[in-house]
C-alpha positions as CSV (number, residue, x, y, z in Angstrom):
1,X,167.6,129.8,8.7
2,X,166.5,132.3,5.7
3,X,166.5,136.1,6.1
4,X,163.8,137.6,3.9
5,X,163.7,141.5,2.0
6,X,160.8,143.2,3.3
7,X,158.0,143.5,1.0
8,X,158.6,145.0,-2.5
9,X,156.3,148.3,-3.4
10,X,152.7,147.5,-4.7
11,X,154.4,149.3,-8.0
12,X,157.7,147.6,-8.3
13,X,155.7,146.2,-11.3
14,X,152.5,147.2,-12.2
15,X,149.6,144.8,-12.4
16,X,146.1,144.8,-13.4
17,X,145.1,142.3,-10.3
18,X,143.2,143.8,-8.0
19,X,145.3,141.8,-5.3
20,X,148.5,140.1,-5.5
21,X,150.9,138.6,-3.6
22,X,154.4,137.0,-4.8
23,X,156.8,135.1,-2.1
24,X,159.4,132.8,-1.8
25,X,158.7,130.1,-0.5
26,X,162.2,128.8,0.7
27,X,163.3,132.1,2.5
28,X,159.6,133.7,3.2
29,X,160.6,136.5,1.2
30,X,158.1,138.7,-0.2
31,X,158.4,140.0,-3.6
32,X,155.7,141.7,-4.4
33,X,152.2,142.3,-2.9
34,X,149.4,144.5,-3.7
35,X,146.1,144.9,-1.5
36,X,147.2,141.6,0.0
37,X,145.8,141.8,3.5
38,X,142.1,143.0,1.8
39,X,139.3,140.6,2.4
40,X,138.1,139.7,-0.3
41,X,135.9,137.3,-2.3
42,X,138.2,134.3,-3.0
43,X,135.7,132.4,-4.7
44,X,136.8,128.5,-5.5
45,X,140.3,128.9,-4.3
46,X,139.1,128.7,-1.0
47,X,138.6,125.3,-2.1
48,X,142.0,125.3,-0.9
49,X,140.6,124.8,2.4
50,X,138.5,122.4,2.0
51,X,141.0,120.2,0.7
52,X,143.4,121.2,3.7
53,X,140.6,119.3,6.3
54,X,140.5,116.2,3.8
55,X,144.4,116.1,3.7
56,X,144.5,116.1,7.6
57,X,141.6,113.3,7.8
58,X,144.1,111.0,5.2
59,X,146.9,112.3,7.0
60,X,146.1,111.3,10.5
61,X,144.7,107.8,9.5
62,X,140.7,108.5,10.0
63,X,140.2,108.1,6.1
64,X,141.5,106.6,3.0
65,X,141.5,107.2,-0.6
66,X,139.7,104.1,-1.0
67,X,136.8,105.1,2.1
68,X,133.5,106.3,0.0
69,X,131.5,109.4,1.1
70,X,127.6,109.5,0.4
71,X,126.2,112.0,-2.3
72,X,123.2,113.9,-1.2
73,X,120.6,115.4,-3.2
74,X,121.9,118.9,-2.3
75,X,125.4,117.5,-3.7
76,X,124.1,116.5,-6.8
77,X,122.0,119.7,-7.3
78,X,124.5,122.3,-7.2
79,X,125.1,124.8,-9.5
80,X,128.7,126.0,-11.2
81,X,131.8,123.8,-11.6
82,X,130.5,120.3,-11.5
83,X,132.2,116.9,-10.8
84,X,128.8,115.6,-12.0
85,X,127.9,113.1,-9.3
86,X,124.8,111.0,-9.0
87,X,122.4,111.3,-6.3
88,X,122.1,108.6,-4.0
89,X,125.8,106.8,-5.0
90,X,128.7,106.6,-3.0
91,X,132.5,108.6,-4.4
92,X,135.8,107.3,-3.4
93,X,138.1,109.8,-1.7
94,X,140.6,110.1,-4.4
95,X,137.9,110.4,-6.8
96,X,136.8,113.3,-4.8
97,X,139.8,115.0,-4.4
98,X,140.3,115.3,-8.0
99,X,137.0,116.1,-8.9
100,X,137.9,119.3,-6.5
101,X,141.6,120.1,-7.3
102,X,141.5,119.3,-10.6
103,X,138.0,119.6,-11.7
104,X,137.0,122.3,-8.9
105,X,133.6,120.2,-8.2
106,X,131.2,122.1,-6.5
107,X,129.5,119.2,-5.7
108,X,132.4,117.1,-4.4
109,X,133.2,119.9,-1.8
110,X,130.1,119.2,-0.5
111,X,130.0,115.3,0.0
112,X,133.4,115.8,1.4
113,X,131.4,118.6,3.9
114,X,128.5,116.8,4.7
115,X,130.7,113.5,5.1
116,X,133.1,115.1,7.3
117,X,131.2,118.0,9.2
118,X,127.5,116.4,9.1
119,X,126.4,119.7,7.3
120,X,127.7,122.2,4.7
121,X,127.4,124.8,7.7
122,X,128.6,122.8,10.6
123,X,131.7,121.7,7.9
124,X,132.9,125.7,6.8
125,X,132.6,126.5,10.7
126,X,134.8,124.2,11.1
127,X,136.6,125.2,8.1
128,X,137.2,129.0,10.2
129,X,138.3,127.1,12.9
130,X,140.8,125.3,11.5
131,X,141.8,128.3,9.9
132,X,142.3,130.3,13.1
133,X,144.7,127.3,14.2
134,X,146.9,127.8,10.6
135,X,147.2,131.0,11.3
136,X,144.7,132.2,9.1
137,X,143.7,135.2,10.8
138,X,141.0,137.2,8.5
139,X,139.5,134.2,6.9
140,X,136.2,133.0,7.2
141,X,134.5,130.6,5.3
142,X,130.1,130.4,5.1
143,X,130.2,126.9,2.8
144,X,132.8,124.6,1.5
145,X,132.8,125.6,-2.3
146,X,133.6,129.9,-2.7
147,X,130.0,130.2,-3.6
148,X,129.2,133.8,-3.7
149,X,128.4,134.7,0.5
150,X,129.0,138.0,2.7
151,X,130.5,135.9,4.9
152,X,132.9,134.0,2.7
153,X,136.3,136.1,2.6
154,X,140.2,135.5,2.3
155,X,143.2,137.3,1.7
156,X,146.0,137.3,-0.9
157,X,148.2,136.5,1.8
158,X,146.4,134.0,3.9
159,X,145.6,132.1,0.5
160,X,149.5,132.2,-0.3
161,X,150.0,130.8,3.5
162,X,147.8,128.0,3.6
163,X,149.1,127.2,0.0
164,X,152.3,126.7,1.6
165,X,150.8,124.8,4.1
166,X,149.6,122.6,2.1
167,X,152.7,121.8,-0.1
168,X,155.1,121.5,3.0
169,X,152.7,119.5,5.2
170,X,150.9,117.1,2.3
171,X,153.9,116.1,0.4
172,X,152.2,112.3,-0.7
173,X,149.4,114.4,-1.9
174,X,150.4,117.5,-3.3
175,X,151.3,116.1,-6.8
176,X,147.3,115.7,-7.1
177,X,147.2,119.5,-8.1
178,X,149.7,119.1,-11.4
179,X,147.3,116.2,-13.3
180,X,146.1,118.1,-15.9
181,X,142.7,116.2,-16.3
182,X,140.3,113.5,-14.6
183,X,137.6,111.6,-15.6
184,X,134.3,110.8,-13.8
185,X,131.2,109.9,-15.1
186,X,132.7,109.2,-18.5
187,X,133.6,113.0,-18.7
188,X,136.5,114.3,-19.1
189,X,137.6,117.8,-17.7
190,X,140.6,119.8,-18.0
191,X,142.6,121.5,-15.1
192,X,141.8,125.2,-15.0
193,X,145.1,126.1,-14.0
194,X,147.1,127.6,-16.8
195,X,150.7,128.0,-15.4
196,X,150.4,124.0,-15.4
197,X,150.7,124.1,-19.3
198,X,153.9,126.5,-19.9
199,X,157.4,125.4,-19.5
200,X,157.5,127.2,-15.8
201,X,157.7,124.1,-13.3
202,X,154.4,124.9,-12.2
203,X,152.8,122.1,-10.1
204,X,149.7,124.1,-8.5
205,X,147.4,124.9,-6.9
206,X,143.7,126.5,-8.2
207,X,141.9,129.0,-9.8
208,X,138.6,130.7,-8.7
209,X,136.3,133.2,-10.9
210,X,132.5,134.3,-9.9
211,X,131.1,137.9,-10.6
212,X,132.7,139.1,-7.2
213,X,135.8,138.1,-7.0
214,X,137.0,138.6,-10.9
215,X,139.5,135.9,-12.3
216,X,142.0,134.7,-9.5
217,X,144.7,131.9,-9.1
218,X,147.0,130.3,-6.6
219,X,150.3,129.2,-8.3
220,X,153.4,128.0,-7.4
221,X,156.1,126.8,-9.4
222,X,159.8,125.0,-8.3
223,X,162.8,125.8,-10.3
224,X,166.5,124.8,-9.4
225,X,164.8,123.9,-5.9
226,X,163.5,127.7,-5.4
227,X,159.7,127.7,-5.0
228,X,157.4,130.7,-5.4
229,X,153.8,130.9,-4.7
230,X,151.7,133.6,-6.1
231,X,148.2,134.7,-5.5
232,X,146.3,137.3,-8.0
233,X,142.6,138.2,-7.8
234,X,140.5,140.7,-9.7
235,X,141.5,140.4,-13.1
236,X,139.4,140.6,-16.1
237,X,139.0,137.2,-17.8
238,X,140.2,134.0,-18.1
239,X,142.9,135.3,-20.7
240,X,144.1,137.5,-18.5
241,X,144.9,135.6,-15.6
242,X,146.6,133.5,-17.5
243,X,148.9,135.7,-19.3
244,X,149.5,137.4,-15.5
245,X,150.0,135.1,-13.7
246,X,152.8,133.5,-16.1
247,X,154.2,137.5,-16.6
248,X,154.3,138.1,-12.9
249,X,156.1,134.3,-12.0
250,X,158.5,135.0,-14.9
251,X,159.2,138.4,-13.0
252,X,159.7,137.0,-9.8
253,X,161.9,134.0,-10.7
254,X,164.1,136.6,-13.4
255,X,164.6,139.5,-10.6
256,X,165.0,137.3,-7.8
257,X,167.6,135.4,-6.4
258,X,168.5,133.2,-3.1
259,X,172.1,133.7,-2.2
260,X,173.7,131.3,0.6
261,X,175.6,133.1,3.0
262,X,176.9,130.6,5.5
263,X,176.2,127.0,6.3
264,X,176.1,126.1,10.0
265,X,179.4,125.6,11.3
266,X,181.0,127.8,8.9
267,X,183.9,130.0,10.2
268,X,182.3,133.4,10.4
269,X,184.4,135.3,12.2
270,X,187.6,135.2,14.8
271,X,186.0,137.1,17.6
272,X,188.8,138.6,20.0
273,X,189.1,137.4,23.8
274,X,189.7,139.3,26.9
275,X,191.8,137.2,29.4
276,X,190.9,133.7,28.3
277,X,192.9,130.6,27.3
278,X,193.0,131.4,23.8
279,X,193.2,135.1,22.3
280,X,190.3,134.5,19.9
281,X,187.1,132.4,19.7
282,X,185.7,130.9,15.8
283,X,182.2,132.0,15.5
284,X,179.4,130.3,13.2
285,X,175.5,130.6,12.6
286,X,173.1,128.2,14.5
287,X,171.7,127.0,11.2
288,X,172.3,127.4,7.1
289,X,171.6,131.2,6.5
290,X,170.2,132.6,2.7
291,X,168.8,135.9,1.7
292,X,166.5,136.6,-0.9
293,X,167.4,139.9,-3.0
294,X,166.7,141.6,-6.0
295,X,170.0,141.3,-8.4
296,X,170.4,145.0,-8.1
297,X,170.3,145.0,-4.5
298,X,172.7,142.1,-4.1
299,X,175.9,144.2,-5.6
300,X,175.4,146.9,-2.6
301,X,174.5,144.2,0.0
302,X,176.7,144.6,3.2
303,X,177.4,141.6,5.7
304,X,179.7,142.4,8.7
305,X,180.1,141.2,12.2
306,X,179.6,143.3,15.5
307,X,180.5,142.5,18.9
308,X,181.9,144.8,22.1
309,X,185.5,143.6,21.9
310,X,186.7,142.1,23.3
311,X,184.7,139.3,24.7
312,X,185.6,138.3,28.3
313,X,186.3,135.2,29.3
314,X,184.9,132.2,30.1
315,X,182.4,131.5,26.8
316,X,180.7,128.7,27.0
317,X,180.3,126.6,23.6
318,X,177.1,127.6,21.7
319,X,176.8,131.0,23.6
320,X,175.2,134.3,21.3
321,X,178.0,136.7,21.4
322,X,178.2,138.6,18.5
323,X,175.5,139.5,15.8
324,X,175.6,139.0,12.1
325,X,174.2,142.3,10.6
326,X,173.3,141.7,6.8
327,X,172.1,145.2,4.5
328,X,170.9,146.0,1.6
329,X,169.1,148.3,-0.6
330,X,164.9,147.1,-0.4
331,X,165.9,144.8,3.0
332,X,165.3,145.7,6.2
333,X,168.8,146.0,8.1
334,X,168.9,141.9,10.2
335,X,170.7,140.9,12.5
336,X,171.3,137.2,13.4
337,X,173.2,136.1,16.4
338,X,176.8,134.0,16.0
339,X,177.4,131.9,18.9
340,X,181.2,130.5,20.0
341,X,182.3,127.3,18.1
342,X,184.3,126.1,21.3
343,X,184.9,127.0,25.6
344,X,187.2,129.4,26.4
345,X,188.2,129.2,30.0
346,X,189.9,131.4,32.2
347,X,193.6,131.1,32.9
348,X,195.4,131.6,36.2
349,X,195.8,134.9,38.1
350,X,199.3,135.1,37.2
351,X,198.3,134.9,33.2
352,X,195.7,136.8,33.3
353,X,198.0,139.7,35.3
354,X,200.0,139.5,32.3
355,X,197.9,139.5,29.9
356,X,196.1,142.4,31.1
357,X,199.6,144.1,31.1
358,X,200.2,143.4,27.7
359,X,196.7,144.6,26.9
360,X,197.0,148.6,28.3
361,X,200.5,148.1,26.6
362,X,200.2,147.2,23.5
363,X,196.7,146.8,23.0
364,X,194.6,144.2,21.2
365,X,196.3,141.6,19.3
366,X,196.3,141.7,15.5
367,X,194.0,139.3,13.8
């Protein structure tokens, strides 16, 4: 279980992206996020997608990275990011994917469409179906590529989801995204993605530029087992991106922190016990519990544990019966529920007589 801060002020740093969105993607924390439910023009990372409905295909068994796709003449023709692949020839799957994630092939999205869907169109409705199913609530796609399209839109946010769809679901594949170049057709291309050649422990995912959108990129990076993904659109130029998307990671990862609280079955608490077998009950958290805070707001967090004491017997192992209330400055106050580590059974009418006595008496015992 991870608790996440609520989302950090579009101006908790200032950016030139037009939309951003910074999360963890351990906790589901949000750092920072700017414009990120707009629609707006994604442009080739909704490639992204497209890749998601080959992964399932390989996934479930229906294809292989050895299974050849047909290239059409529409395929071959089309215009901006190229794999460069010949009309009337056959591509392997794996060649495929890489001519998309690393290349960002225009006209490998759409042999994998027209080999999967039948048609480009038939293929992106499929594509916003798929979506809906994800979770992907705003996004619609008009073709498999981020061509330029009224129709074709994405959020900040829903990119950053299906990102992290992608890297928890496709684990065998996901390492695709870090090769830094492929060759096809005796051509040799570089990836686009910048964070992948700084010292960040970047391993994805894709850029996308057309006159629309601006500059954009999804990235992600893992350090110390802590992975962020960020999304930025709208930026100027190719230089920029990169040097903002590396600036606002660095952020992130520097003002940032997960901090364990308890591990399931840790002792949380000694809950008191109204007329039971035992005069107190250990309590613990169903599952591991972290927070993600700024640094600043981890020296005033508060954890504490509130029940109605005390708790009348019987309790029945595993039962909620107190709440675990963690706060701090930039969080939203959370509760989480603690549940009894053991059974605590009534006694007989003669000890609970006396133990009621001794309660009015002398009151609760001392912990």
């Amino acid at each position: 279980m991870a608790l996440s801060i609520t989302a950090a002020r579009a101006d908790a740093i200032d950016t030139p992206a037009r939309e951003a969105f910074i999360f963890d993607m351990n906790t589901g924390a949000i750092l920072l996020e700017k414009n990120a439910d707009d629609l707006m023009a994604p442009a080739s990372m909704s490639k992204l997608m497209t890749i998601t409905m080959l992964f399932e295909r390989l996934k479930e068994g229906s294809l292989s990275m050895d299974d050849t796709l047909p290239v059409s003449e529409k395929a071959w023709k089309k215009g901006g990011s190229k794999m460069f692949v010949e009309v009337d020839t056959r591509v392997k799957i794996g060649d495929l994917l890489r001519g998309i994630i690393v290349q960002s092939g225009n006209d490998a999205c759409i042999v994998v469409a027209e080999g999967l869907g039948g048609s480009e169109e038939a293929f992106a409705d499929a594509m916003t179906a798929r979506a809906r199913e994800l979770g992907l609530q705003k996004s619609t796609f008009a073709n498999a590529t981020g061509w330029p399209d009224p129709n074709h839109k994405m959020t900040a946010r829903e990119l950053g989801m299906l990102a992290k769809h992608i890297i928890e679901d496709f684990p065998e594949y996901y390492p695709i995204f870090a090769e830094k170049d492929f060759t096809y057709s005796e051509i040799n291309q570089g990836n686009r993605n910048p964070l992948l050649y700084k010292d960040n422990g970047a391993d994805g995912l894709k850029t996308g530029h057309t006159e629309e959108s601006g500059y954009g990129l999804v990235g992600s990076s893992e350090r110390n087992g802590r992975r962020l993904i960020l999304v930025v659109n709208g930026l100027e130029n190719a230089k920029e991106r990169s040097r903002e998307s590396e600036r606002l990671m660095e952020w992130a990862f520097r003002e940032f922190d997960n901090y364990a609280l308890f591990k399931a079955g840790d002792v949380v608490d000694n809950a008191r016990v109204w007329l039971g077998s035992q005069d107190t009950v250990p309590l613990t958290v169903e599952s591991d519990l972290t927070v993600t805070l700024s640094r600043q707001a981890r020296k005033s967090m508060v954890v504490k544990v509130v029940y109605n004491e005390p708790i009348p017997a019987p309790i029945v192992k595993g039962t909620p019966v107190a709440q675990l209330v963690v706060s701090a400055p930039e969080m939203e106050t959370v509760s989480v529920p603690l549940v009894a580590m053991e059974d605590v059974t009534r006694p007989g009418p003669f000890k609970r007589l006396t133990s009621a006595v001794e309660y009015l008496v002398f009151g609760p015992p001392a912990n």
